[in-house]
Z-matrix of the N, CA and C atoms (Angstrom, degrees):
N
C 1 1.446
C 2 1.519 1 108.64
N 3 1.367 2 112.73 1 147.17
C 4 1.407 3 122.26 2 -166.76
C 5 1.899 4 103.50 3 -70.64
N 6 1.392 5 119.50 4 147.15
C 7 1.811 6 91.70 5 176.48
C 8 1.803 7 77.52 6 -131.52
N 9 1.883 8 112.87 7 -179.63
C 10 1.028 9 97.54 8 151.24
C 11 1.427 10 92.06 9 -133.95
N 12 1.085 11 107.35 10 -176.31
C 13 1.724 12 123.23 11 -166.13
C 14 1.492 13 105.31 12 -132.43
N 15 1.160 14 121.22 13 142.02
C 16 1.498 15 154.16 14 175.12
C 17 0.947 16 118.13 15 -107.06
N 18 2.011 17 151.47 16 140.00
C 19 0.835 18 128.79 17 172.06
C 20 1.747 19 84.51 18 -163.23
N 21 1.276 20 109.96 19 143.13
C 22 1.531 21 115.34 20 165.51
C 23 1.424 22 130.06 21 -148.95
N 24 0.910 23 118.80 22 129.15
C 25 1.601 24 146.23 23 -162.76
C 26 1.493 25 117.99 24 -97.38
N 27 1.109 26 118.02 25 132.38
C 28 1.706 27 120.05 26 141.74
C 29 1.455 28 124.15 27 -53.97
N 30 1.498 29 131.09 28 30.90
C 31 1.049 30 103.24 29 172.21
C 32 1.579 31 103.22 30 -118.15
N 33 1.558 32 116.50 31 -173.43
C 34 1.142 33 127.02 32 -161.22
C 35 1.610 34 110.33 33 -100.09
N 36 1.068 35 138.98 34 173.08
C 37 1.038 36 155.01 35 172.80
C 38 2.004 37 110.04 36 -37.83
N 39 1.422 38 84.97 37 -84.21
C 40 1.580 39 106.46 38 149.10
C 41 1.397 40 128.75 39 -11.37
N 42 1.282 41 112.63 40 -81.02
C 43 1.427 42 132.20 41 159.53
C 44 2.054 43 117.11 42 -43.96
N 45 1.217 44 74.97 43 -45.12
C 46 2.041 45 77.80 44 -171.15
C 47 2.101 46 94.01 45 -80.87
N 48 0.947 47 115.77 46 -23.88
C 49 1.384 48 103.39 47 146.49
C 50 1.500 49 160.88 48 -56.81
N 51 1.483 50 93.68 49 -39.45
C 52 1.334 51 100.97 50 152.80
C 53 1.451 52 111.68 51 -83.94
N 54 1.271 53 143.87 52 -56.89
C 55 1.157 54 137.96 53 177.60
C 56 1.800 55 113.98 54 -12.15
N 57 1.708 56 89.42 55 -54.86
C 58 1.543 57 104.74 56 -166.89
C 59 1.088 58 114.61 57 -64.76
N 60 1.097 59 125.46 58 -29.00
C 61 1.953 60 161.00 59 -155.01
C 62 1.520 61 82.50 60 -75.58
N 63 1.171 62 118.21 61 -54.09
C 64 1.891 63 118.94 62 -145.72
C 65 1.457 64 80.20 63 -99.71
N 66 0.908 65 151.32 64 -86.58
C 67 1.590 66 157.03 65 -147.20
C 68 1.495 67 108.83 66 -71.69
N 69 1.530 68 145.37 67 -32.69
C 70 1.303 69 118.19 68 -175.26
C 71 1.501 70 116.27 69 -76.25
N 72 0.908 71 139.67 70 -10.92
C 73 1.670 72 138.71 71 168.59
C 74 1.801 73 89.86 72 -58.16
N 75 0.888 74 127.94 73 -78.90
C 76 1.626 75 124.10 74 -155.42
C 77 1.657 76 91.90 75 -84.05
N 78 1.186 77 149.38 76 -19.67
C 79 1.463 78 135.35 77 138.71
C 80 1.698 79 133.75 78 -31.29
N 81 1.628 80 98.95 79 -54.86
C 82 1.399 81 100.83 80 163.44
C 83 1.639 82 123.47 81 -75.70
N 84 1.253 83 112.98 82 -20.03
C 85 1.551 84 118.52 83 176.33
C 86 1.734 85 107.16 84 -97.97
N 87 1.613 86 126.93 85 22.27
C 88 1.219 87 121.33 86 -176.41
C 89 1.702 88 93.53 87 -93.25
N 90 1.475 89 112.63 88 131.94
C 91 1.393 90 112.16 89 161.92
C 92 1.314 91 128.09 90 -50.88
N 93 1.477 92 114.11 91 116.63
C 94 1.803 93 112.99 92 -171.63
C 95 1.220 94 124.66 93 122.96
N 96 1.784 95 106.72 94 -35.59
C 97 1.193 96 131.99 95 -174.80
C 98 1.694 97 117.70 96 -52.19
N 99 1.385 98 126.80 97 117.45
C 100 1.068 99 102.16 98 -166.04
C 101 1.839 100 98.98 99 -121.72
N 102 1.187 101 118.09 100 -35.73
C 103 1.533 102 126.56 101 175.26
C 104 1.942 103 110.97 102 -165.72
N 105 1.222 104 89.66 103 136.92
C 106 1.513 105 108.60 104 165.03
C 107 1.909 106 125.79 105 -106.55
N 108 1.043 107 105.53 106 130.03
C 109 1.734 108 116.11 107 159.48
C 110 0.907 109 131.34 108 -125.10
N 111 0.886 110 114.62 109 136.26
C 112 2.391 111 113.47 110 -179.72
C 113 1.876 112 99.70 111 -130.59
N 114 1.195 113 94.87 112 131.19
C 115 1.473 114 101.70 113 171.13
C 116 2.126 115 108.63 114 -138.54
N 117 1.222 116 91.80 115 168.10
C 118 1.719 117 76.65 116 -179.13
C 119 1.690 118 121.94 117 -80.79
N 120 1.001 119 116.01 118 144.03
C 121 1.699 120 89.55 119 -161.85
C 122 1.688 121 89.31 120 -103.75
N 123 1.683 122 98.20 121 175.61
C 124 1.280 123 135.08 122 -153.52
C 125 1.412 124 112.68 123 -66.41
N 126 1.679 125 111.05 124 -13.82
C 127 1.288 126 123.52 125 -176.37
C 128 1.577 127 108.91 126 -102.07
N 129 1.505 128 114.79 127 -3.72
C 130 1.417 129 103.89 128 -176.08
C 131 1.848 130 104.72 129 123.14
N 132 1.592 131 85.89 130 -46.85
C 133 2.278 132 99.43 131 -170.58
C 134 1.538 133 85.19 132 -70.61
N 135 1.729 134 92.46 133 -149.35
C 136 1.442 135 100.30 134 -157.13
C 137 1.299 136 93.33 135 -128.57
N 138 1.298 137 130.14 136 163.94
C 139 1.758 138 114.82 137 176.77
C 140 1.853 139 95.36 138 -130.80
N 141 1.077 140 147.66 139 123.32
C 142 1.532 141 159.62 140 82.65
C 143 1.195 142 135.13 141 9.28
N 144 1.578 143 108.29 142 77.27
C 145 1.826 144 111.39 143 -177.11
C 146 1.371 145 101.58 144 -93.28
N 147 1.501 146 101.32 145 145.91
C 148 1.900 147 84.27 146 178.08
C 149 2.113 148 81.43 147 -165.32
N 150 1.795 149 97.20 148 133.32
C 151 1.383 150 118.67 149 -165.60
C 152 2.228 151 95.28 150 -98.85
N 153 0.674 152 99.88 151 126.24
C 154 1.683 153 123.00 152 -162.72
C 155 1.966 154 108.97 153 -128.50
N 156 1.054 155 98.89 154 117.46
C 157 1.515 156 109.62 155 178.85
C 158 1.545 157 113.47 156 -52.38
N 159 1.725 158 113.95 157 -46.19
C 160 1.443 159 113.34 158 163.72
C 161 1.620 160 121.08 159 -133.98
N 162 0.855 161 139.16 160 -148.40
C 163 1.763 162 149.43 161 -172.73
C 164 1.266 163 85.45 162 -102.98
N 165 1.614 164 131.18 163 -52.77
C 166 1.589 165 127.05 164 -171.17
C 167 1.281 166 122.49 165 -65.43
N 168 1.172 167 134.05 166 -19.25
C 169 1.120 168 135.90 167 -141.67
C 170 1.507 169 94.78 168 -126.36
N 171 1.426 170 108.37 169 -43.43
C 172 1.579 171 106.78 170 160.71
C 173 1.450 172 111.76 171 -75.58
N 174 1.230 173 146.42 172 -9.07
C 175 1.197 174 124.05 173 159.67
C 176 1.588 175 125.57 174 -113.78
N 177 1.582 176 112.86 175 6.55
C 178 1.417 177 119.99 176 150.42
C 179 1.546 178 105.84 177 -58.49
N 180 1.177 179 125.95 178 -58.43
C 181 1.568 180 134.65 179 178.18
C 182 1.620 181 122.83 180 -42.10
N 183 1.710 182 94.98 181 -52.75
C 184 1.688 183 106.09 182 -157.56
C 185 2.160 184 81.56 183 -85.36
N 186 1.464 185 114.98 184 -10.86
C 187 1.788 186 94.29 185 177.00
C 188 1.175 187 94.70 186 -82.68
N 189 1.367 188 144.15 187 -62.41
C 190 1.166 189 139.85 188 -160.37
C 191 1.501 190 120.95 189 -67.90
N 192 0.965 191 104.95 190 -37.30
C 193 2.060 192 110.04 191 178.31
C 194 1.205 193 117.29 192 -97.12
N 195 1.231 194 122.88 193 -27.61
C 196 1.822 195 127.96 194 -175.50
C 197 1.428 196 98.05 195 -96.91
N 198 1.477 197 106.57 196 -81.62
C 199 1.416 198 117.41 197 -158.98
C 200 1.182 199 110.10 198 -25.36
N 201 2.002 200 120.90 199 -77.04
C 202 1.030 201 111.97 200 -177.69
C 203 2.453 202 137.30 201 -30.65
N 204 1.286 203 85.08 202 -26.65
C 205 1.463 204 81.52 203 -168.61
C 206 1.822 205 104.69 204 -93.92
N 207 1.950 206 110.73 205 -5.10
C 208 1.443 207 111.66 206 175.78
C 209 1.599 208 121.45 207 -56.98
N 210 1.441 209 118.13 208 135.23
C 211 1.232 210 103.05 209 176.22
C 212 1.971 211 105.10 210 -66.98
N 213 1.429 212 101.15 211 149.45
C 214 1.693 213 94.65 212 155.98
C 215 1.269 214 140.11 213 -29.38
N 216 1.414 215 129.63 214 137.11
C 217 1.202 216 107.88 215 -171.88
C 218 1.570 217 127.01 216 86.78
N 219 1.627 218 102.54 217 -15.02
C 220 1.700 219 90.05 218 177.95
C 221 1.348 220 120.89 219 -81.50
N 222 1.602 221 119.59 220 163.49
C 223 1.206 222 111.71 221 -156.59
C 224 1.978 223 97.15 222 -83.28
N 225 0.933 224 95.00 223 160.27
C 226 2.014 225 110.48 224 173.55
C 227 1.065 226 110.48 225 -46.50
N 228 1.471 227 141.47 226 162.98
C 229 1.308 228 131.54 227 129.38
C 230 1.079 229 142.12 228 -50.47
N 231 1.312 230 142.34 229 115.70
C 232 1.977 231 123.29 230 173.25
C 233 1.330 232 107.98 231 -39.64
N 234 1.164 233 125.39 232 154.60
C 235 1.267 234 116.24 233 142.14
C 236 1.438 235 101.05 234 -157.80
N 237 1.650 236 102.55 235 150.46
C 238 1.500 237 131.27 236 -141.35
C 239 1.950 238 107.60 237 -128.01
N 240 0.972 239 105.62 238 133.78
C 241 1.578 240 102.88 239 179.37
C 242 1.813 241 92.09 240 -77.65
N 243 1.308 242 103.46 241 166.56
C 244 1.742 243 106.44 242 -168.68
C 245 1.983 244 83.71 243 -141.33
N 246 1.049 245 130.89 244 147.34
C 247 1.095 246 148.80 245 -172.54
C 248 1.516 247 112.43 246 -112.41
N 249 1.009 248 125.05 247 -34.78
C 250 1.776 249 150.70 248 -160.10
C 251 1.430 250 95.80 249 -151.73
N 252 1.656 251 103.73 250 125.69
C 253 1.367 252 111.21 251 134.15
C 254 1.846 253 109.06 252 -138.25
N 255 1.395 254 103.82 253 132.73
C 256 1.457 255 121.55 254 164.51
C 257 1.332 256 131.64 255 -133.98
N 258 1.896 257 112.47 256 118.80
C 259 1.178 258 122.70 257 -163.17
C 260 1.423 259 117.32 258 -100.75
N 261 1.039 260 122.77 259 123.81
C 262 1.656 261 103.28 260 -178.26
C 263 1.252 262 117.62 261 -55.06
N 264 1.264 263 123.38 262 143.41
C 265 1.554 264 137.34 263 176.60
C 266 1.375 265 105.91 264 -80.52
């Protein structure tokens, strides 16, 4: 089942740029991967939507490529069952 995931950060604009810079080449080629969004979130950080084929596959990914570089202490991702997904052709 499709999920999507939430995730939000203290970092800046700036910062969530380079991040993105280094990671979307092997993001778009991660098995499962279905879409990413980043907007600035409501608290100031940054918030991270990203549409994922299953719960596994988004969190085989987010342990191996994210986790490691999180400081301690950061909060989890949401993640949400998705019912519908439709992409424009």
């Amino acid at each position: 089942m499709a999920i999507v995931m939430t995730s939000t950060s203290q970092m800046t604009s700036s910062q969530y740029d380079q991040v993105i810079a280094h990671l979307a080449p092997e993001l778009a080629a991660a098995e499962g991967f279905i879409a990413h969004f980043a907007r600035p979130g409501t608290d100031g950080g940054w918030t991270v939507i990203e549409v994922w084929e299953s719960e596994q596959k988004q969190e085989a990914w987010y342990d191996a490529k994210v986790r490691p570089h999180l400081p301690p202490g950061s909060p989890e991702p949401g993640i949400r069952p998705l019912h519908n997904v439709l992409l424009a052709s």
